[in-house]
C-alpha positions as CSV (number, residue, x, y, z in Angstrom):
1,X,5.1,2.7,26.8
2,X,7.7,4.9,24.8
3,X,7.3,5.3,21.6
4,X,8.0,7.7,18.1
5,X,4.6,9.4,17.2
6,X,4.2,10.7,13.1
7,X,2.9,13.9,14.4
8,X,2.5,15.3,10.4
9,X,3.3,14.2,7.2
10,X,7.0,16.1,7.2
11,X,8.7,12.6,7.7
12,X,11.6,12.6,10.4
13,X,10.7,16.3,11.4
14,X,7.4,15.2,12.6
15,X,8.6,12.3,15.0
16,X,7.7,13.3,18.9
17,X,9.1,10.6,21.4
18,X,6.0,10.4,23.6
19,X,4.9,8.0,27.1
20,X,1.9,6.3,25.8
21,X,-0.8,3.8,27.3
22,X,0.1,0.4,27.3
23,X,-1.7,-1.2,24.6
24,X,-4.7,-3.9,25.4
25,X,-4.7,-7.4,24.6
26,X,-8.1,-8.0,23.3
27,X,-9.3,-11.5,21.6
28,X,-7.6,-12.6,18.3
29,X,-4.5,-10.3,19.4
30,X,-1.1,-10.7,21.2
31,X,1.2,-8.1,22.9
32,X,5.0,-8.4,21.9
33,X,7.4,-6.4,24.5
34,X,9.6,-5.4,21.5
35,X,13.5,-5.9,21.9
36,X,14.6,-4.9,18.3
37,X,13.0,-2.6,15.5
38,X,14.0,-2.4,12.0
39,X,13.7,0.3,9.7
40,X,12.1,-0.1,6.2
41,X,12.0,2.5,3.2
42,X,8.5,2.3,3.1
43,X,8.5,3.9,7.0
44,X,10.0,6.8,5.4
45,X,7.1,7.4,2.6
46,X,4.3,6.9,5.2
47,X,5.3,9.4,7.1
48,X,5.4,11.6,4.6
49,X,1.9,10.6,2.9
50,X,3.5,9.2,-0.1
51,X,3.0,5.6,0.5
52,X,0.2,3.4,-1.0
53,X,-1.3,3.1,2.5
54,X,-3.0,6.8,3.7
55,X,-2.2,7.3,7.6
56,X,-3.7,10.5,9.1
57,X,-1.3,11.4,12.2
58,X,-0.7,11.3,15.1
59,X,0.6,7.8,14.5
60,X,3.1,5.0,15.4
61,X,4.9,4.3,12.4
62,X,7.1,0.5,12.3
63,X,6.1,-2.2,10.3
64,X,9.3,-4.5,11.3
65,X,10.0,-5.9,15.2
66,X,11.2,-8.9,17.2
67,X,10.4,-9.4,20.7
68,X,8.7,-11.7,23.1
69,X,5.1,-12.8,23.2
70,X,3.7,-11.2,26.9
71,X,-0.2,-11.9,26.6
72,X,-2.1,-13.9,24.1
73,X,-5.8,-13.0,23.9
74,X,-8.6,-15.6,23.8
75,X,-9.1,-17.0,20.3
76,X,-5.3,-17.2,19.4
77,X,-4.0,-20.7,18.3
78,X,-0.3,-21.4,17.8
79,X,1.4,-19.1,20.1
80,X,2.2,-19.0,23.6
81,X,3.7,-16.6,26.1
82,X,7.2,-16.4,26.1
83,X,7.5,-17.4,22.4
84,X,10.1,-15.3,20.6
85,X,8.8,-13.7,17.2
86,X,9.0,-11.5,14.6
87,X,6.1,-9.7,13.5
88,X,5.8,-8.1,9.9
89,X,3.1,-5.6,8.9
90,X,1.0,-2.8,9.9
91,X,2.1,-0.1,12.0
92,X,3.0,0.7,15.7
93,X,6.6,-0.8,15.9
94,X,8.4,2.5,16.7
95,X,7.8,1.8,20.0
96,X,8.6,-1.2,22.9
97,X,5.7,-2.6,23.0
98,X,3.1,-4.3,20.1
99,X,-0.4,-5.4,19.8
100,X,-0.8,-7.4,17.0
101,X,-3.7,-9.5,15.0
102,X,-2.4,-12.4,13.8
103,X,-4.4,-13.4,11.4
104,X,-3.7,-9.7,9.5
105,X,-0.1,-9.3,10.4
106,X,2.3,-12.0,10.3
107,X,4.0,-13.2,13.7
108,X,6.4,-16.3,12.9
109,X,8.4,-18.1,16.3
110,X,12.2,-17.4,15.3
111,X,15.0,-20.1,15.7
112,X,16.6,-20.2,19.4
113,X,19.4,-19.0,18.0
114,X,18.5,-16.2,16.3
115,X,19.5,-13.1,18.0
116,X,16.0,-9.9,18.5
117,X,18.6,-7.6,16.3
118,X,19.1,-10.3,14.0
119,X,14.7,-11.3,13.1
120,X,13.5,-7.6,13.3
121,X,16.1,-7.4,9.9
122,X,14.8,-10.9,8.2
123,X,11.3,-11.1,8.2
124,X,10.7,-8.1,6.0
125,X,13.5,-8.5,3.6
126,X,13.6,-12.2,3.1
127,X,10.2,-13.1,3.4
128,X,9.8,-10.8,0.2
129,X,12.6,-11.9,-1.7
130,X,11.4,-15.3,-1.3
131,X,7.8,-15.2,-2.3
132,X,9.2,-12.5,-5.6
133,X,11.4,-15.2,-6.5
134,X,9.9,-18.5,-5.6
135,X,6.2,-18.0,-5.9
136,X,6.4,-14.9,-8.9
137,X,9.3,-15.2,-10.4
138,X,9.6,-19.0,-10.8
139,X,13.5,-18.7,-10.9
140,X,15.2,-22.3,-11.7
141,X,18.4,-23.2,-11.4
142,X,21.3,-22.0,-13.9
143,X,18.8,-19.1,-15.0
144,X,20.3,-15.4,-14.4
145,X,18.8,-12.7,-12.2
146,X,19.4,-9.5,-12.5
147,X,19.0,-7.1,-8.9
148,X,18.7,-3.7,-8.6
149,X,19.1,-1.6,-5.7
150,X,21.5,-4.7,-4.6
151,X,23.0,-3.1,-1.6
152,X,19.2,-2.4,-0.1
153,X,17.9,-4.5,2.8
154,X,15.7,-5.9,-0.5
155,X,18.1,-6.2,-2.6
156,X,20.8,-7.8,-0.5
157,X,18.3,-10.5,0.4
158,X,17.5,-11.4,-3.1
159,X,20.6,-11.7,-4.1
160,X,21.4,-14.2,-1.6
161,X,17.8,-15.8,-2.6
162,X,18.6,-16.2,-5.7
163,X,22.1,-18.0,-5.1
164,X,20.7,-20.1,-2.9
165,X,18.2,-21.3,-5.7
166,X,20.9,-22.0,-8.0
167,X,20.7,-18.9,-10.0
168,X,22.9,-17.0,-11.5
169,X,23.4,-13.5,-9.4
170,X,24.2,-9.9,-10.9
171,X,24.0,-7.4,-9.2
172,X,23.0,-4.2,-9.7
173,X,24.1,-1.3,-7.2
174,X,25.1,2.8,-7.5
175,X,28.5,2.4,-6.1
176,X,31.6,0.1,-6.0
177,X,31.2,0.1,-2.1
178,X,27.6,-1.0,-2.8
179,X,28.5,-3.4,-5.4
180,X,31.0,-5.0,-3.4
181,X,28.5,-5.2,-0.3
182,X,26.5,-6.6,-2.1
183,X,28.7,-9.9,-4.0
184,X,29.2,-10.4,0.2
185,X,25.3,-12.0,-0.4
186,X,26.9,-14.5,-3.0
187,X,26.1,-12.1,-6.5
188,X,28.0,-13.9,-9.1
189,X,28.7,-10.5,-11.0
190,X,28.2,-6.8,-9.7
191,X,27.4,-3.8,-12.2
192,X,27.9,0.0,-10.7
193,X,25.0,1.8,-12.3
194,X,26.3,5.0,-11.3
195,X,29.1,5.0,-12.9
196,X,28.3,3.1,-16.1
197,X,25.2,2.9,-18.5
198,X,23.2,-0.2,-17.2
199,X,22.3,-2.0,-19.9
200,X,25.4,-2.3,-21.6
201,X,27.2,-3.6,-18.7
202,X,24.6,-6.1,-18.2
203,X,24.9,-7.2,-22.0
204,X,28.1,-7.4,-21.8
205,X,28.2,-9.7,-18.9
206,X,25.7,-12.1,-20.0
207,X,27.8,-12.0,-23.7
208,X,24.3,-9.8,-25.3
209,X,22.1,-12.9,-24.1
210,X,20.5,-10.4,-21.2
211,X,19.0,-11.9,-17.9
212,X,15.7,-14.3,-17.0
213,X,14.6,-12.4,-14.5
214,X,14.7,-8.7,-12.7
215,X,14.3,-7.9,-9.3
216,X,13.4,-4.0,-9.5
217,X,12.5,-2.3,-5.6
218,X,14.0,1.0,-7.4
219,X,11.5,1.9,-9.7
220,X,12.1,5.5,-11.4
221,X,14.3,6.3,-13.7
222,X,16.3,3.1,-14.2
223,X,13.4,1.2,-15.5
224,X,14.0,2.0,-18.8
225,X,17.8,1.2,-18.8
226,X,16.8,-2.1,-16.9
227,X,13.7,-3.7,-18.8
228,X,15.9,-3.5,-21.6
229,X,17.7,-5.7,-19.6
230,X,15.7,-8.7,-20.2
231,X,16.0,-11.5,-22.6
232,X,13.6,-13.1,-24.3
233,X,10.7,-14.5,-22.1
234,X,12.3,-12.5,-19.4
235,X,10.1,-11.8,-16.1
236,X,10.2,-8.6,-14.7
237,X,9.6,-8.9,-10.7
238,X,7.8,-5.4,-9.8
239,X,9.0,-5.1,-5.8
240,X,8.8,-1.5,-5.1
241,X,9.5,2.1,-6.1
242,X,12.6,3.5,-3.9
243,X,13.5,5.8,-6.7
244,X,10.3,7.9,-5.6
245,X,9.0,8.0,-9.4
246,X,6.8,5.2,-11.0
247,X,7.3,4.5,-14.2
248,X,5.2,3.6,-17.3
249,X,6.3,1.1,-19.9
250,X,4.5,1.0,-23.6
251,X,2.9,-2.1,-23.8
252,X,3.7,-3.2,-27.2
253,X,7.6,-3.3,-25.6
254,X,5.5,-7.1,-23.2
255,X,4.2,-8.2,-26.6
256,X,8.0,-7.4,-28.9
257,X,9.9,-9.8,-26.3
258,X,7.1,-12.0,-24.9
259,X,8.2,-10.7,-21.4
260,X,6.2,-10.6,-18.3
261,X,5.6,-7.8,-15.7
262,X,4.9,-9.3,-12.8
263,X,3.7,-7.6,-9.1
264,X,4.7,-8.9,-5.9
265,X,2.8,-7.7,-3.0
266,X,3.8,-9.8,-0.2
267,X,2.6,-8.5,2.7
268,X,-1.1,-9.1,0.8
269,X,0.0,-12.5,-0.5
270,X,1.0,-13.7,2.8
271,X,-2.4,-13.2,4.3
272,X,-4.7,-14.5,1.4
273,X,-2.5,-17.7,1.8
274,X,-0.5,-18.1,5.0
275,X,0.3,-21.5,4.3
276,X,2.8,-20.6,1.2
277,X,4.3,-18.3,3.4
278,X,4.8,-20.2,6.3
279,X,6.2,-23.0,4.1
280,X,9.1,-20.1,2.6
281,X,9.7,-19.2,6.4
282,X,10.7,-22.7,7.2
283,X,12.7,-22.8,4.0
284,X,14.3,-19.6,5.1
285,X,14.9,-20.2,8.9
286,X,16.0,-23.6,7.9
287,X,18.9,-21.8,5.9
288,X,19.5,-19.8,8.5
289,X,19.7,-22.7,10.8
290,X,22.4,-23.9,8.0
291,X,24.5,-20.9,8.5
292,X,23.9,-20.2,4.7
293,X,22.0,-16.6,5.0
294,X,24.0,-13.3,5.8
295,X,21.5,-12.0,8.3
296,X,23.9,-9.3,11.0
297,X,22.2,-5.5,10.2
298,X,25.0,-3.6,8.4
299,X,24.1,-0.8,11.9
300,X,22.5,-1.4,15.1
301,X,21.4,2.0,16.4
302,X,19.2,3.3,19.6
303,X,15.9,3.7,20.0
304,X,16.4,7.6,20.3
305,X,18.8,7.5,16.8
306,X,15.7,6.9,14.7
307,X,14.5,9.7,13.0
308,X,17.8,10.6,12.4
309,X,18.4,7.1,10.4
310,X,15.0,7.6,8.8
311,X,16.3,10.3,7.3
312,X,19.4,9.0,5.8
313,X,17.4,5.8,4.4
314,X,14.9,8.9,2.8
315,X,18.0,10.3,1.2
316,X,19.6,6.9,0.0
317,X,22.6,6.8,2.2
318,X,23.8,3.6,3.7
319,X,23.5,-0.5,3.0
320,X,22.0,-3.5,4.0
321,X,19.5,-2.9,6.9
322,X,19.7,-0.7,10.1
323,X,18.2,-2.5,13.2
324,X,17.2,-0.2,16.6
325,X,18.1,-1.5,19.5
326,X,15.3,-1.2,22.1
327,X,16.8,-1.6,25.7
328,X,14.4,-3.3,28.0
């Protein structure tokens, strides 16, 4: 099989495109002949060793692909040759073919008329979005959400989470052409923090009131503009750290405002309880079934085009989510 090997831990410069085994089907596993990748922010850290999760190369980075199911090995339940998936989690999707353990990385049947390009952008994206909002967050309707990094794969999906829970939408982005990509995902408001001082133009949307809840996959320095963001009893939703720097909040500031920091680690939460995150996939495919979820990647590239997109997703270029082809 072809596939982009993580050579050393110098990102995009250390991506060889390689002829590798085929991989083996052993029980508890499926293979997936892969037909669309998607590219992540966190596929960008690993291969530079600054992800939570410590790869030593050579490796296949990927955590995001949709294909169909080739072989099923003994002791699988629930899916069948021929089925077309997603899978979510681990590594090895760089390549056109998968090996996967169902029961550690999640594999979820897509609608018929969901196109490969279409589920190796969703599962990541949405499936995160949901359980942050749903399970962590708790949004109800008529409350206000604030997300930053709106223009992200993340971000973009949140914000059309969030509308479609009845909340109230601002988004957060660090350009007008990201603000206005992102009020395409049904943001109710749109604040350019690159331009403009955060906070205040949050405060002045919400008339001083501030927001319920904040969707932060940025991290760094615009944590301290944005928790003052929140208004009283406000939940922060801790998603990621795209900024590169992790910041540190006092935490008398949780006790002043009765706020709550909360993590969301979904890839985790969707195997210690499956069955939540099966039922938000339903939820989610059956708005997608409804026509009510922007799903088309903002750039389909080929397979060959990927380190140089990794690199441009490193460097904060671009919106919305970049799919790879993989011709068959």
């Amino acid at each position: 099989m072809k596939a982009w090997v993580a050579t050393s831990l110098t990102g995009e410069a250390g991506l060889e495109l390689r002829e590798l085994p085929e991989p083996e089907c052993g029980p508890g596993r499926v293979r997936i002949a892969i037909h669309a990748v998607s590219l992540n922010y966190p596929d960008t850290l690993i291969t530079r060793g600054k992800y939570q999760l410590q790869v030593e190369p050579p490796f296949v980075p990927g955590s995001e692909a949709a294909g169909v199911i080739v072989e099923v090995g003994p002791g699988v339940t629930g899916l069948t040759v021929g089925d077309r998936v997603l899978t979510i989690g681990g590594l090895g999707a760089f390549a056109d073919q998968i090996v996967v353990d169902p029961a550690a990385q999640q594999v979820h049947v897509i609608p018929d008329e969901m196109s490969f390009e279409e589920a190796a952008g969703f599962g990541m994206v949405y499936g995160t979005a949901m359980h942050a909002l749903r399970q962590r967050g708790q949004i109800q309707p008529g409350e206000t959400v604030l997300v930053l990094g709106a223009a992200g794969g993340c971000g973009s999906a949140a914000v059309a989470v969030a509308s479609m829970m009845g909340a109230r939408v601002i988004a957060a982005a660090s350009s007008a052409q990201k603000c206005a990509f992102a009020q395409g995902f049904g943001a109710t408001e749109a604040v350019n923090y690159g331009k403009h001082d955060l906070r205040e133009q949050v405060m002045t949307v919400t008339g001083g009131d501030g927001v319920d809840v904040l969707f932060d996959p940025v991290g760094g320095a615009l944590f301290e503009q944005a928790r003052r963001c929140l208004a009283w009893n406000g939940r922060y939703l801790v998603i990621g750290f795209a900024a590169g720097g992790i910041p540190v909040m006092p935490a008398n500031y949780a006790l002043i405002k009765s706020i709550s920091m909360i993590g969301v680690a979904f890839g985790m939460s969707a195997v210690r309880d499956p069955q939540m995150n099966h039922a938000n996939f339903a939820t989610l495919f059956g708005w997608y079934r409804q026509g009510r979820l922007p799903v088309a990647p903002s750039s389909i590239i080929a397979f060959d085009e990927i380190p140089d997109a990794c690199a441009q997703m490193y460097s904060g270029g671009g919106v919305g989510k970049t799919v790879v082809r993989v011709e068959r």
